[in-house]
N, C-alpha and C positions, 0 to 999 in steps of 0.2 A: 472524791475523784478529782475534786477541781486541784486541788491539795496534793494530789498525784501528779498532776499534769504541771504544776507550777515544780515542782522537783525534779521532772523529767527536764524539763527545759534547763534549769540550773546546773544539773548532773552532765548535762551535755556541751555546756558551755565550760563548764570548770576541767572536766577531764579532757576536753579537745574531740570526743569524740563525735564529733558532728555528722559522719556517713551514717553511725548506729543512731543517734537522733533523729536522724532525719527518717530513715527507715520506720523506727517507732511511732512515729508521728502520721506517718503514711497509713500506719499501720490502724494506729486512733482514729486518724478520720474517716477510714474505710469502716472500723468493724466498729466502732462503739456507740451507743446506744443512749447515750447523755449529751445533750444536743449542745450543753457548753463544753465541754471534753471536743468533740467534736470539730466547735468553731476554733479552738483557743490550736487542736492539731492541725486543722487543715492551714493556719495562718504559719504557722512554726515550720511544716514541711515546705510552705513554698518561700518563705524567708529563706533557708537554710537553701534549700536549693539556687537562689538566688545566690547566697555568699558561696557556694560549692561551686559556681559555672553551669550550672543547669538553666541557661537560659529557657531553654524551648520550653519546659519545664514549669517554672519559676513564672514565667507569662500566664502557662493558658490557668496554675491553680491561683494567682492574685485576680484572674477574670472571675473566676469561677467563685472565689472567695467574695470579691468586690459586689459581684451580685448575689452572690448569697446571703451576706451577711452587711448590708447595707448601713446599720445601726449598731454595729459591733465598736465595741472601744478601741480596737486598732485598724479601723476601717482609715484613718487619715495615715498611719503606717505605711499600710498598703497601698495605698493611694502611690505615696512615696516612692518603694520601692517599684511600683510597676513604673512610674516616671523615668526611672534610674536603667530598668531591662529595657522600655522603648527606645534609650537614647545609644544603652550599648547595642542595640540589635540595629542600628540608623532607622528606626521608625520615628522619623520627628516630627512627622507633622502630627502623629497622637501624641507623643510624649508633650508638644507645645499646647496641643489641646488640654491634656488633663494635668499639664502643669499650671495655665494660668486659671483651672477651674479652682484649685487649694488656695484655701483661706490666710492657712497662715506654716505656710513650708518651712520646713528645720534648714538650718545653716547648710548642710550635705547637698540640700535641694535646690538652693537657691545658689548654687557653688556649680549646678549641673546649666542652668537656664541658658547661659549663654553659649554653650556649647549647642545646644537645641536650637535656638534663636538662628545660629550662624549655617546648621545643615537644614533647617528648614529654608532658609532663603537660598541656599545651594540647590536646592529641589525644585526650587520657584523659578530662579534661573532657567534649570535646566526644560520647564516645562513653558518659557518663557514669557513668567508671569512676574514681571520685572520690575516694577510699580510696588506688587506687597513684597517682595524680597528685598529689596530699597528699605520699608520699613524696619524689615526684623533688622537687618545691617544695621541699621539706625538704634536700635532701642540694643544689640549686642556693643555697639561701640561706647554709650555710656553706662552701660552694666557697672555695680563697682567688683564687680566682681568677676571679669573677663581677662585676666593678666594670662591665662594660659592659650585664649583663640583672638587676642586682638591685634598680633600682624598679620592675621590671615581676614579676621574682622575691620580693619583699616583698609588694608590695602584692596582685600575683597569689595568697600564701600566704596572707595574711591573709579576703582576700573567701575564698579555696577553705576554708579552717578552718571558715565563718559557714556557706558554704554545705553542709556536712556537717551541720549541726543545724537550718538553717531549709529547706534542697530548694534545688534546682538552680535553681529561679526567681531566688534572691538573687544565686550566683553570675552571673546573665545581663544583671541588672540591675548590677552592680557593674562588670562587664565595659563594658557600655556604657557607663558613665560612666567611663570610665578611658580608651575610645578616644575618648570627645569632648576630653578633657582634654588628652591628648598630641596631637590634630590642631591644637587650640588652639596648643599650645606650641613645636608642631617646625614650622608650616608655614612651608614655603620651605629647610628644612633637607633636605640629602641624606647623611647616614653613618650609620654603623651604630649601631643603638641603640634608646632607647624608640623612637624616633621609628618606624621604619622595622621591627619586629621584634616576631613575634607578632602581628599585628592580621588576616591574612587568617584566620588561625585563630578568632579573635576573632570576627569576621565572620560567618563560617562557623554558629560558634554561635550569635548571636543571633538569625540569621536563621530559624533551624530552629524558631524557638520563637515 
């Protein structure tokens, strides 16, 4: 059966068909009766669902998986991936918690960090706890691996420093003038980046005020 289960995965990866995989798999971890069959489906269906867009999805079975199978060989995987659906769903203050709990994160992961770093200090901001959002600023702006959020990481550090000595009014103002700027500059662009990243938070804030 395990032998089964490792063919099923390949067969679905090599023909493309991932929607029928993924099904299958749904299907194993619901009805089957072999408790490694079982572990090896339910991790494969929320993977897959995960690379399909099934966020909502993709979350609650890597919960369910994570505690389920505590001790399972793709338990650091999983781990990963759920890192990866916290940060696209803007859950960052879990995705920073159970990022800096992995011991030793694949290159993908540590490629995600500062992207996390810089919306969880966005959230800090907005909840204005201005002191630890300063920090993640800080530890996003020497990341070596921040080249896609570090003018928004820069300049973001720089207004949050000012606004520790002049009040969070400066912060909101500097903010607003940094989303006029990049709407200026990215419109009609679609990737990932200033353009598209941090602003609902952005938003969020200035409008409270």
């Amino acid at each position: 059966r395990r032998r089964h289960t490792r063919l099923l995965t390949v067969t679905g990866v090599q023909t493309c068909a991932l929607p029928i995989s993924r099904n299958a798999f749904l299907f194993c971890s619901s009805n089957s009766t072999n408790t490694q069959q079982r572990e090896v489906s339910m991790f494969n269906y929320a993977k897959l669902s995960y690379e399909l867009g099934y966020q909502d999805v993709a979350q609650s079975e890597l919960q369910k998986f994570i505690s389920g199978y505590p001790q399972s060989s793709y338990i650091g995987e999983a781990r990963e991936l759920m890192v990866n659906v916290l940060a696209q769903t803007s859950n960052y203050k879990d995705a920073l918690a159970l990022m800096e709990s992995l011991t030793n994160p694949s290159a993908a992961t540590r490629k995600v960090f500062p992207k996390v770093l810089y919306g969880r200090a966005v959230e800090l901001i907005n909840d204005g706890m201005l002191v630890s959002a300063d920090e993640l600023l800080s530890r996003a702006e020497v990341h070596p691996q921040n080249q896609e959020v570090l003018p928004l990481v820069f300049t973001g550090n720089r207004l949050h420093r000012l606004g520790l000595h002049t009040g969070l009014a400066t912060v909101v103002q500097g903010l607003r003038s940094l989303h006029r700027l990049f709407r200026r500059r990215c419109s009609g662009r679609d990737h990932f980046g200033p353009c598209h990243f941090g602003f609902p938070s952005i938003l969020l804030l200035t409008t409270q005020t």
